[in-house]
Backbone as CSV, one residue per row, in Angstrom:
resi,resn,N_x,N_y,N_z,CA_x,CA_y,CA_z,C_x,C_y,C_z
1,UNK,-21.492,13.274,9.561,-21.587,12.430,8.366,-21.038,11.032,8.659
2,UNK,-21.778,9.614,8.385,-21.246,8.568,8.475,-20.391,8.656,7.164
3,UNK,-19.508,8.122,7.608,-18.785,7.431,5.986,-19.172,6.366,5.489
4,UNK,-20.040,5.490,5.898,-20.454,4.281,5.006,-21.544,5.003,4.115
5,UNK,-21.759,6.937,4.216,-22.603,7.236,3.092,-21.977,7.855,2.275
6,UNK,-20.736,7.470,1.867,-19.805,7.992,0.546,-20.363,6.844,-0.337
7,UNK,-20.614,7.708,-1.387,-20.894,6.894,-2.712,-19.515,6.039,-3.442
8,UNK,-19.939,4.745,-2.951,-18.526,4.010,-3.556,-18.270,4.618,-5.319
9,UNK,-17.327,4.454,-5.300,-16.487,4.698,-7.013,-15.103,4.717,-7.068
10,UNK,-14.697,3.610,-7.731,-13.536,2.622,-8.096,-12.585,3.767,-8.663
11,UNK,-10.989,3.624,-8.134,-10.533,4.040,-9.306,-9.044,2.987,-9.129
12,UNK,-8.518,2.754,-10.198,-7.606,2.220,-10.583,-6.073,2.191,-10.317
13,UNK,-5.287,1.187,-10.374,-3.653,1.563,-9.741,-3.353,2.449,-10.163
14,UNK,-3.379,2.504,-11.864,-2.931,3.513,-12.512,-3.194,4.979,-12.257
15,UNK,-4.031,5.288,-11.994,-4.610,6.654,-11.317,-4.419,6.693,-10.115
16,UNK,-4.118,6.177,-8.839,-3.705,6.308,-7.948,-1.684,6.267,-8.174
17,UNK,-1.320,6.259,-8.970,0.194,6.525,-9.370,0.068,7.754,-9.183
18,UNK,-0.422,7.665,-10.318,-0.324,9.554,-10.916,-0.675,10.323,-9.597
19,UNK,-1.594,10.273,-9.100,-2.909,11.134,-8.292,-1.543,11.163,-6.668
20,UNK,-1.172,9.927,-6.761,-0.070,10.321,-5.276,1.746,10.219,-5.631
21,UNK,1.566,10.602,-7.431,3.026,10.521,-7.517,3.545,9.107,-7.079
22,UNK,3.890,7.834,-6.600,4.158,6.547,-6.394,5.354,6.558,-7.230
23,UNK,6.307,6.505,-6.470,7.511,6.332,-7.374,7.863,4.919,-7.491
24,UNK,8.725,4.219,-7.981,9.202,2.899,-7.951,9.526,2.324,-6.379
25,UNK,10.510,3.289,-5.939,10.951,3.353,-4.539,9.463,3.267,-3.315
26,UNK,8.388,3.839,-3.917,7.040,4.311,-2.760,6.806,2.468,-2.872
27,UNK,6.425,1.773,-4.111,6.037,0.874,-4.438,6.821,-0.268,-4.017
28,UNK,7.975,-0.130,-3.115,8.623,-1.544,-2.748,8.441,-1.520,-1.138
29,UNK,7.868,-0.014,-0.546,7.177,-0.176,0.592,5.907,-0.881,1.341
30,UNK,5.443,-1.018,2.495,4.154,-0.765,2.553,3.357,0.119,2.385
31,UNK,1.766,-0.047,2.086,1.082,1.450,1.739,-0.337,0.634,1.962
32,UNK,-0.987,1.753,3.138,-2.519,1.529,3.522,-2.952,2.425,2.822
33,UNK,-3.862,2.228,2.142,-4.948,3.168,1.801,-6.385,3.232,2.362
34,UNK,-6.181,4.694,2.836,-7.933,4.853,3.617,-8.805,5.162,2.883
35,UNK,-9.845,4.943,3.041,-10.985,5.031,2.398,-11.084,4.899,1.025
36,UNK,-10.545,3.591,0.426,-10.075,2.635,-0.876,-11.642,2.888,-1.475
37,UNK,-12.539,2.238,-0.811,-13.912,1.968,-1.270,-13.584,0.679,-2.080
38,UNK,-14.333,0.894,-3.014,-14.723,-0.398,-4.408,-13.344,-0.060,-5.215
39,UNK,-11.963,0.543,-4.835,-11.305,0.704,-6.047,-10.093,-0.517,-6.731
40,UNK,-9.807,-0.803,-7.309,-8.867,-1.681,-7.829,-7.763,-1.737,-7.672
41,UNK,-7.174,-0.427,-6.630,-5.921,-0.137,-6.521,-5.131,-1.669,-5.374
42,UNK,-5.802,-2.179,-4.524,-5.442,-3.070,-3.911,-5.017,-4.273,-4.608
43,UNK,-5.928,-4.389,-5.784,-5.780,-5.978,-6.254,-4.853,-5.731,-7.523
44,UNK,-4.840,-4.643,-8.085,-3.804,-4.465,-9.116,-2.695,-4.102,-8.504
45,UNK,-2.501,-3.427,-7.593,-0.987,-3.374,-7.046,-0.415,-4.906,-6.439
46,UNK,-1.776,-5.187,-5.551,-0.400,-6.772,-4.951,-0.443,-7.514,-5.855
47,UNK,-0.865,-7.790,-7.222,-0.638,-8.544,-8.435,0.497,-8.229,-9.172
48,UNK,0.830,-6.704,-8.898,2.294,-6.362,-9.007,3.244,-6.178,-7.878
49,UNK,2.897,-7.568,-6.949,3.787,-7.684,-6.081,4.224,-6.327,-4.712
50,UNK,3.091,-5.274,-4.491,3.191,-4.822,-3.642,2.640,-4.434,-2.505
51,UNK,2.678,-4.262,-1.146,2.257,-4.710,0.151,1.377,-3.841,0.259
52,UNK,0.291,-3.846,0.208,-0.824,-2.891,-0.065,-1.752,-3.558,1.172
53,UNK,-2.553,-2.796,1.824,-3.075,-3.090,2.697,-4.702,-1.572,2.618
54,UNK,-6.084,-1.937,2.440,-6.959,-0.698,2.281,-7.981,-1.336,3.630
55,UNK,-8.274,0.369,3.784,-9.066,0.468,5.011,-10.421,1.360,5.021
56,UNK,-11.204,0.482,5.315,-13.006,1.386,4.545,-13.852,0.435,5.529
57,UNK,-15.035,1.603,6.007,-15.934,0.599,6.666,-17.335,0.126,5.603
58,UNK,-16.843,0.431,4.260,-17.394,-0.285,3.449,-17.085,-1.776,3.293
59,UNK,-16.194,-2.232,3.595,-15.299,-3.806,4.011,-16.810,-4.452,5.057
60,UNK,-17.070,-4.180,5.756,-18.153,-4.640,7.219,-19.066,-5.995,5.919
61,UNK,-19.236,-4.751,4.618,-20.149,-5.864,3.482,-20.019,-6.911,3.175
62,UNK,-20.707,-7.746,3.052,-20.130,-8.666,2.116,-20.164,-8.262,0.294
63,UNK,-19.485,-8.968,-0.211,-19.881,-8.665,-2.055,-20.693,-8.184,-2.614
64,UNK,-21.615,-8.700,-2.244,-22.951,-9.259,-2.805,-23.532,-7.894,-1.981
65,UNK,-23.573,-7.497,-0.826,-24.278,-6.262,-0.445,-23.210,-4.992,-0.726
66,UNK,-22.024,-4.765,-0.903,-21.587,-3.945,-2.069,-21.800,-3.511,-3.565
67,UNK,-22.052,-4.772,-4.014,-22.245,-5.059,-5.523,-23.931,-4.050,-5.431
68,UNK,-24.556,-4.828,-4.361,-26.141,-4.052,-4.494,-26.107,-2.244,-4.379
69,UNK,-24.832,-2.163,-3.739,-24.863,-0.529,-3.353,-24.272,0.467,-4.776
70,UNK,-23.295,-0.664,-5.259,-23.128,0.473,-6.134,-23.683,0.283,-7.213
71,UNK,-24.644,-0.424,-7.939,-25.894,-0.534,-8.673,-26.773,0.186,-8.419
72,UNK,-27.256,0.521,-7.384,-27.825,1.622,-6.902,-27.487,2.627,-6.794
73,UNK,-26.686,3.256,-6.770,-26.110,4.177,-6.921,-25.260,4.716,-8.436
74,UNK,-24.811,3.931,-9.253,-24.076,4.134,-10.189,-24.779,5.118,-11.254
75,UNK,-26.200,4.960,-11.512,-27.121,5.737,-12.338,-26.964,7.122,-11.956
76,UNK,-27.462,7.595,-10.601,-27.302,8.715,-9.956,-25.723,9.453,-10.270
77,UNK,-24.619,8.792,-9.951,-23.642,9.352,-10.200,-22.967,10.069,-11.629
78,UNK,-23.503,8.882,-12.800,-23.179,9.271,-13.788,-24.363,10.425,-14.341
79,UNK,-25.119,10.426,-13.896,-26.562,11.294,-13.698,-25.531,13.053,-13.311
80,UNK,-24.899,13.192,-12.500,-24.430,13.814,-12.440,-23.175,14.705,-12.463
81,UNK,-22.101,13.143,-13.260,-21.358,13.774,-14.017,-21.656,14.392,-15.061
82,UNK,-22.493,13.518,-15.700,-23.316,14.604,-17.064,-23.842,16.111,-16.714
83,UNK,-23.839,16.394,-15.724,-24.585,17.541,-15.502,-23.709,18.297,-15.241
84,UNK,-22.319,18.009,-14.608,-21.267,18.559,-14.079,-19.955,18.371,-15.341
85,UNK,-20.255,18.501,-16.572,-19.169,18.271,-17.267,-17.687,19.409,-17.126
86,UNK,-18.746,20.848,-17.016,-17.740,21.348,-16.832,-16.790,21.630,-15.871
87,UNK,-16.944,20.915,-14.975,-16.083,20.901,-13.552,-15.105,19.814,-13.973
88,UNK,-14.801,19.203,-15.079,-13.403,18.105,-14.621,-12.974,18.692,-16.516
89,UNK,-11.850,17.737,-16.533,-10.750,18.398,-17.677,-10.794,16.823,-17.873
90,UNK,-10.931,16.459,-19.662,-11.758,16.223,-20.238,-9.950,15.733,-21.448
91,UNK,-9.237,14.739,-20.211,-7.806,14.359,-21.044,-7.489,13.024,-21.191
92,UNK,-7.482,13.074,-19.351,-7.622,11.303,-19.180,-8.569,10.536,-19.762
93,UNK,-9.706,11.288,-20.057,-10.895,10.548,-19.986,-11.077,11.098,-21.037
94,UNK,-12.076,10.872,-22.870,-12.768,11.560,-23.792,-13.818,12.120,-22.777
95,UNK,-15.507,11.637,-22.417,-16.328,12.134,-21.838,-16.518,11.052,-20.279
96,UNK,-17.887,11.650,-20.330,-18.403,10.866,-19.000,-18.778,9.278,-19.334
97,UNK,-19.253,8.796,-20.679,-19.135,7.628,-20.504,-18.210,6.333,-20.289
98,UNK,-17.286,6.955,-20.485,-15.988,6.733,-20.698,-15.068,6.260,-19.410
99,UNK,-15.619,7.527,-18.329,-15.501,7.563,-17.165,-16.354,6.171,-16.580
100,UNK,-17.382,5.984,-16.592,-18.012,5.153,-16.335,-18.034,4.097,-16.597
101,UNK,-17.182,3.373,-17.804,-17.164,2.318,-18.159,-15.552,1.921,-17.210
102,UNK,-14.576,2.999,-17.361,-13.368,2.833,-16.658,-13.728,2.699,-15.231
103,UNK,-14.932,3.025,-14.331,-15.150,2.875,-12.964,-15.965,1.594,-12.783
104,UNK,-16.559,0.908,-14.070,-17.361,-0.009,-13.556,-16.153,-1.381,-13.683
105,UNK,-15.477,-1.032,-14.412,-14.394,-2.424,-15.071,-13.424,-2.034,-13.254
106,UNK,-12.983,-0.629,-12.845,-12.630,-1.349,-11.332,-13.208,-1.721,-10.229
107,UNK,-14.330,-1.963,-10.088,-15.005,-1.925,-9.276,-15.708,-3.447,-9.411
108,UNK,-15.496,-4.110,-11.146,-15.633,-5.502,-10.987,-14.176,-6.008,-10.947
109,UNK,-13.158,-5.305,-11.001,-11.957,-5.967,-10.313,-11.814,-5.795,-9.063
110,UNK,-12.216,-4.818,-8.437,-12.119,-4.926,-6.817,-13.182,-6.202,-6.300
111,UNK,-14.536,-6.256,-6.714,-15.388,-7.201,-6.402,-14.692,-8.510,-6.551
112,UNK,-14.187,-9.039,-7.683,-13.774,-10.631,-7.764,-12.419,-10.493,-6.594
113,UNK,-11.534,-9.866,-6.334,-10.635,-9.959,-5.918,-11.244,-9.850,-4.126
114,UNK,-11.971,-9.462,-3.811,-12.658,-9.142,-2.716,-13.726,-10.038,-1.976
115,UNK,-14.087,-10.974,-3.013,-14.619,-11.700,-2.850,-13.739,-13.139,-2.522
116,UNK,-12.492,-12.967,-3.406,-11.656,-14.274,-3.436,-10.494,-14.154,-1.671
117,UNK,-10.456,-12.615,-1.450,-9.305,-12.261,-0.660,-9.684,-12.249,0.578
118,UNK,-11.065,-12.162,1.191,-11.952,-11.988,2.251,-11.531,-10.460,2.908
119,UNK,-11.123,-10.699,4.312,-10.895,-9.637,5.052,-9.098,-9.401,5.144
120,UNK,-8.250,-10.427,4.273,-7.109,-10.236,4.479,-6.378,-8.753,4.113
121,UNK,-6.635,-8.250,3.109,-6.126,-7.164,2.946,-7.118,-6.446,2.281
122,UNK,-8.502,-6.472,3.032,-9.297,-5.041,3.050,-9.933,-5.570,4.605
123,UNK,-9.694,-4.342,5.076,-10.061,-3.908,6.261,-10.899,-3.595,6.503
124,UNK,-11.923,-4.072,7.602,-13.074,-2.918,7.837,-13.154,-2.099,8.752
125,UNK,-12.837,-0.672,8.694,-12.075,0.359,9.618,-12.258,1.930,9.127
126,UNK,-12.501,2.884,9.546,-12.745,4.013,9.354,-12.322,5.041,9.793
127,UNK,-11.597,5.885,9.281,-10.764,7.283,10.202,-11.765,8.264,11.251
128,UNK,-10.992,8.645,12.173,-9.834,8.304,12.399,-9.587,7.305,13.935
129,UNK,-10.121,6.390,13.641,-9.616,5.136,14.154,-9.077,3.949,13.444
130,UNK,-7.898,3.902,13.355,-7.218,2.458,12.627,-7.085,1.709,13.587
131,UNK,-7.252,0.398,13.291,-6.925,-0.777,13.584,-5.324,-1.434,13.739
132,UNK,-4.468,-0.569,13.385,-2.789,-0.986,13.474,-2.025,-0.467,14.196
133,UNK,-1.287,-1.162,14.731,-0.095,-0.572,15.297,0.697,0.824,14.916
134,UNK,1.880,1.348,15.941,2.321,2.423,15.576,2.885,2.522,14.156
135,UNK,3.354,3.053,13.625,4.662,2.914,12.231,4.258,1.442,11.799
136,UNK,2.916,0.804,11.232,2.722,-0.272,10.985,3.111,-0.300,9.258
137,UNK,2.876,1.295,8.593,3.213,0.755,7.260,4.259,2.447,6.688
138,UNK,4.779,2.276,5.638,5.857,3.320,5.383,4.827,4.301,4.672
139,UNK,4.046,4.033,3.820,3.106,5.220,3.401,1.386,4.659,3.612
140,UNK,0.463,6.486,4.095,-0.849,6.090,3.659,-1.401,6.894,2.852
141,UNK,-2.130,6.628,1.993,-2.863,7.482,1.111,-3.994,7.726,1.098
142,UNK,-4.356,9.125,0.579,-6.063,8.851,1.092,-7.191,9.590,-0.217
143,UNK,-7.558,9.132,-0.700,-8.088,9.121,-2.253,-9.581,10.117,-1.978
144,UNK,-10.371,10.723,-2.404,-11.074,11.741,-2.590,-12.031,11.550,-1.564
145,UNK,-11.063,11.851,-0.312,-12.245,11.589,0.988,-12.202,12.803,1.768
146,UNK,-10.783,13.022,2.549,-10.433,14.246,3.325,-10.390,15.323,2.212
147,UNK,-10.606,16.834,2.754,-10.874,17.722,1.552,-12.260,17.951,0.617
148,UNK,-12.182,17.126,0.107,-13.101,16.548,-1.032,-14.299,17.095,-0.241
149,UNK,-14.780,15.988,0.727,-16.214,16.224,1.850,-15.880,17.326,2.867
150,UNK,-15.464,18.756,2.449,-14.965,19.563,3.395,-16.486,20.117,4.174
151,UNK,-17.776,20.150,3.267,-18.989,20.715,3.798,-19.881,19.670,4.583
152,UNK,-19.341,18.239,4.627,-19.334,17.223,5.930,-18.659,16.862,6.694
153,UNK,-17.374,17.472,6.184,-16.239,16.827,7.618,-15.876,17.522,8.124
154,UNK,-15.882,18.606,9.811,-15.445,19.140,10.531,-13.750,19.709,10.061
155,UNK,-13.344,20.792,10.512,-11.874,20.607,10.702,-11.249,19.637,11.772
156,UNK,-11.824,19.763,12.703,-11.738,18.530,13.865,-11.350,17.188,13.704
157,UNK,-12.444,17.003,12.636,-12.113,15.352,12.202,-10.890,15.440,10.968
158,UNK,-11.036,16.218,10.546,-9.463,15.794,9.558,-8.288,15.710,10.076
159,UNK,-8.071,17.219,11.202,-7.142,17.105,11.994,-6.653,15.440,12.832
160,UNK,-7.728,15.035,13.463,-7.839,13.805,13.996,-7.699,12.506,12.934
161,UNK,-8.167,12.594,11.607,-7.823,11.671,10.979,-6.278,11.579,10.165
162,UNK,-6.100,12.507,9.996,-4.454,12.541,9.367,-3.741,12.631,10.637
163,UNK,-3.505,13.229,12.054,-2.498,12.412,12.776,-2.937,11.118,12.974
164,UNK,-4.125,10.240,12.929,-4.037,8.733,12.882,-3.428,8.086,11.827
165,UNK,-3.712,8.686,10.543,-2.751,7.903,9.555,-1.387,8.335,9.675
166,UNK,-0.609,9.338,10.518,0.724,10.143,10.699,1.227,8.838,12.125
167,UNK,0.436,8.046,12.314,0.402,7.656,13.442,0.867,5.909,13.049
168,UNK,-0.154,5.669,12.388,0.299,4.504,11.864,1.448,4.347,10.384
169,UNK,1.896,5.265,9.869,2.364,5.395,8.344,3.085,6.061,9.041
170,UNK,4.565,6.905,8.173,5.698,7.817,8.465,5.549,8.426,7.361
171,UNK,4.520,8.370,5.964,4.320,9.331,5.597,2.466,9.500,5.042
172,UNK,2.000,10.491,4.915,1.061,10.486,4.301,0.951,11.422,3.065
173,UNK,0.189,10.840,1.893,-0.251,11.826,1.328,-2.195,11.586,0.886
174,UNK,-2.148,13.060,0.603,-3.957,13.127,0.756,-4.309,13.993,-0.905
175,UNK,-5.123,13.157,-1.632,-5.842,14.069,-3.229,-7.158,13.642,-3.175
176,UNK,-7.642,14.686,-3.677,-7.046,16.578,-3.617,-7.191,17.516,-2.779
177,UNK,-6.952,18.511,-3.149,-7.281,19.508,-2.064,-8.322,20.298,-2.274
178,UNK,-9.320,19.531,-3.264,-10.625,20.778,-3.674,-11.455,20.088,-2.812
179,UNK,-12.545,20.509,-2.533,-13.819,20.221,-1.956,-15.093,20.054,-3.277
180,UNK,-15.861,19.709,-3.362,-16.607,18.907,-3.715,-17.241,19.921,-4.854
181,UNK,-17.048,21.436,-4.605,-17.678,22.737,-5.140,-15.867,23.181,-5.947
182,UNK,-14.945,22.049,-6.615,-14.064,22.362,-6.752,-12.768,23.918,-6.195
183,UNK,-13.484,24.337,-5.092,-12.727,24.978,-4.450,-11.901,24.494,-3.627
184,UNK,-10.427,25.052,-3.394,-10.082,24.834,-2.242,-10.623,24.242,-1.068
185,UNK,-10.313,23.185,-0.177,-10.968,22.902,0.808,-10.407,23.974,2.124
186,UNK,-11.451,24.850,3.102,-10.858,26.041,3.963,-9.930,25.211,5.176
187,UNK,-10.157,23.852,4.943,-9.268,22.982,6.060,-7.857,22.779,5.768
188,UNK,-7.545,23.013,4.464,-5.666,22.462,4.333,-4.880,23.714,5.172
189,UNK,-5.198,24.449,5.270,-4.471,25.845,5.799,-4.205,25.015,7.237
190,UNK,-5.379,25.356,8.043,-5.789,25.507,9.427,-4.973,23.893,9.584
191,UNK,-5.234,22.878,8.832,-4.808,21.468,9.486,-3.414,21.542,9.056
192,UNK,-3.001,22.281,8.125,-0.944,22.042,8.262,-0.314,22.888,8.883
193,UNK,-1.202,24.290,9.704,-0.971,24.845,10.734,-0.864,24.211,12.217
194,UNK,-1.898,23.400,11.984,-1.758,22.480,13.588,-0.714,21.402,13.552
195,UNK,-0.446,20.642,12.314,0.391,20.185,12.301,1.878,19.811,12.553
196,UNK,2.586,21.497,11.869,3.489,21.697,11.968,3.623,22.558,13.355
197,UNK,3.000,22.504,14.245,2.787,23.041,15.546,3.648,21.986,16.352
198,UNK,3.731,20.789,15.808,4.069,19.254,16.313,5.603,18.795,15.884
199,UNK,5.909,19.683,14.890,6.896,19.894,14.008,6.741,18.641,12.472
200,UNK,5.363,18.368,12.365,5.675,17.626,11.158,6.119,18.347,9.877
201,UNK,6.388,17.468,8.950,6.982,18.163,7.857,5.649,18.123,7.125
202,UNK,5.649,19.384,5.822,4.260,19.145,5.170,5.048,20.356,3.668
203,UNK,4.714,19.151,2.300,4.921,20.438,1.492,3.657,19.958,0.281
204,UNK,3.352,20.607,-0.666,2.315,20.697,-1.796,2.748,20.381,-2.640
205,UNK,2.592,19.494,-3.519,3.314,18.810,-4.664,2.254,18.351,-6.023
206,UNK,2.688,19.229,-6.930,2.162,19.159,-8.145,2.053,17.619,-8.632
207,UNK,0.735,17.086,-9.146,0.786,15.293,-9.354,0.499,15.561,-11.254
208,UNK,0.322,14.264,-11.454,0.267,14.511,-12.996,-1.195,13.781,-13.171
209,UNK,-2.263,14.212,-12.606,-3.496,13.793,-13.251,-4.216,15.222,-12.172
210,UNK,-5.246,15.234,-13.560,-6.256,16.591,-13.002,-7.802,15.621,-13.792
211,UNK,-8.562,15.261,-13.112,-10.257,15.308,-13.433,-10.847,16.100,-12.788
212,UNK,-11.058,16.219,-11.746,-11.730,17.532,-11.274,-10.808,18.561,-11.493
213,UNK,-11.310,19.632,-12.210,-10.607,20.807,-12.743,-9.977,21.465,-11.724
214,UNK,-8.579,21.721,-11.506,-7.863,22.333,-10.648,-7.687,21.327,-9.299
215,UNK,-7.857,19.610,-9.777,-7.235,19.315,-8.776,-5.800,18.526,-9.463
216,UNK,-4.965,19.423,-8.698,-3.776,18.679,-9.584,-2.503,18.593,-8.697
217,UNK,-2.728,18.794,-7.371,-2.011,19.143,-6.619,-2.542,17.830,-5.155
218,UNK,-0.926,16.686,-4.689,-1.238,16.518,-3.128,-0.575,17.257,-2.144
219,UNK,-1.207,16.728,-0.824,-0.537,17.100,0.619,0.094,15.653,1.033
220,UNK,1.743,15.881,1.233,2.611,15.399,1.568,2.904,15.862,2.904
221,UNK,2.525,14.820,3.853,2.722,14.789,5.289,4.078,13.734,5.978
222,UNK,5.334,14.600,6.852,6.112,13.055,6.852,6.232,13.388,8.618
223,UNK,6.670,12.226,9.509,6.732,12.653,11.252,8.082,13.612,10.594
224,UNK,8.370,13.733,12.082,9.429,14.854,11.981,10.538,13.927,12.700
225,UNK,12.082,13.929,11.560,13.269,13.054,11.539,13.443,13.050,13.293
């Protein structure tokens, strides 16, 4: 699977709080986020003053050929949240339009800010190869990519992409842990088995936002002291 064929869709600082827990303390760190896409979390966090740095080989675009992708795509998606209502919990959000109006308002804040910010702090880069140095930032996060695409992404490649972000970051965390068929993804087992083979630390931590039904839970990855 290339990853420049993830369907971009924005989501917001505020939901990336919740979704990786972000405490006050996470927020005076650095924090890369992989596979950001179109979301707003970059330009609303360093507007609140924090060192945010996102990494997507959706970045390669310019605006204007982003803007075209997710216009094209945006029909289809909400096309099938409607069809899929009963797979998400129905709190954050009243329905699916709702959803959609909240993904299009970040996704024209990621655009103006993306357009104004160039390549400074969006990256064009794709797991698991980063572009940074060792311990370049204190946390990375990684928003509905690993897991999520468990019936396109190898165990191989996750393994390989979370020690690259373990590589550049000292901690990671990854939401959610369902796969795309809201099950469990069969990779969290097998990849915090290899992990802690290395002696990293790894525990499961209840978050406070669920849209896809039963995802309510990240993976907290830290090196080992």
């Amino acid at each position: 699977m290339n990853l420049n064929d993830i369907v971009p869709w924005g989501r917001n600082f505020e939901e990336y709080r919740a979704m990786f827990a972000l405490s006050e303390e996470d927020l005076k760190g650095s924090i890369l986020g992989c596979g950001d896409g179109p979301a707003s979390f970059n330009a609303e966090a360093t507007k609140a003053g924090v060192d945010v740095v996102s990494a997507d080989p959706l970045y390669a675009h310019t605006a204007e050929e982003i803007t075209g992708r997710i216009d094209a795509t945006f029909g289809t998606v909400m096309h099938e949240l409607w069809n899929c209502e009963k797979n998400y919990v129905w709190n954050r959000f009243p329905g699916p339009d709702h959803v959609g109006r909240a993904r299009a308002r970040a996704m024209q804040r990621f655009l103006t800010d993306y357009e104004r910010q160039g390549k400074g702090r969006y990256v064009p880069a794709s797991l698991p190869n980063l572009p940074f140095d060792d311990g370049r930032f204190d946390l990375a996060v990684c928003s509905h990519l690993l897991f999520l695409y468990s019936d396109q992404l190898p165990l191989d490649f996750h393994i390989r992409a979370v020690r690259e972000m373990l590589r550049v970051a000292k901690e990671v965390r990854i939401f959610p842990l369902l796969s795309l068929s809201c099950k469990r993804s069969p990779h969290v087992e097998p990849l915090c088995e290899d992990l802690r083979e290395d002696g990293f630390i790894i525990d499961e931590r209840p978050v406070d936002y669920e849209f896809q039904r039963g995802a309510n839970a990240m993976l907290r990855l830290r090196r080992p002291s």
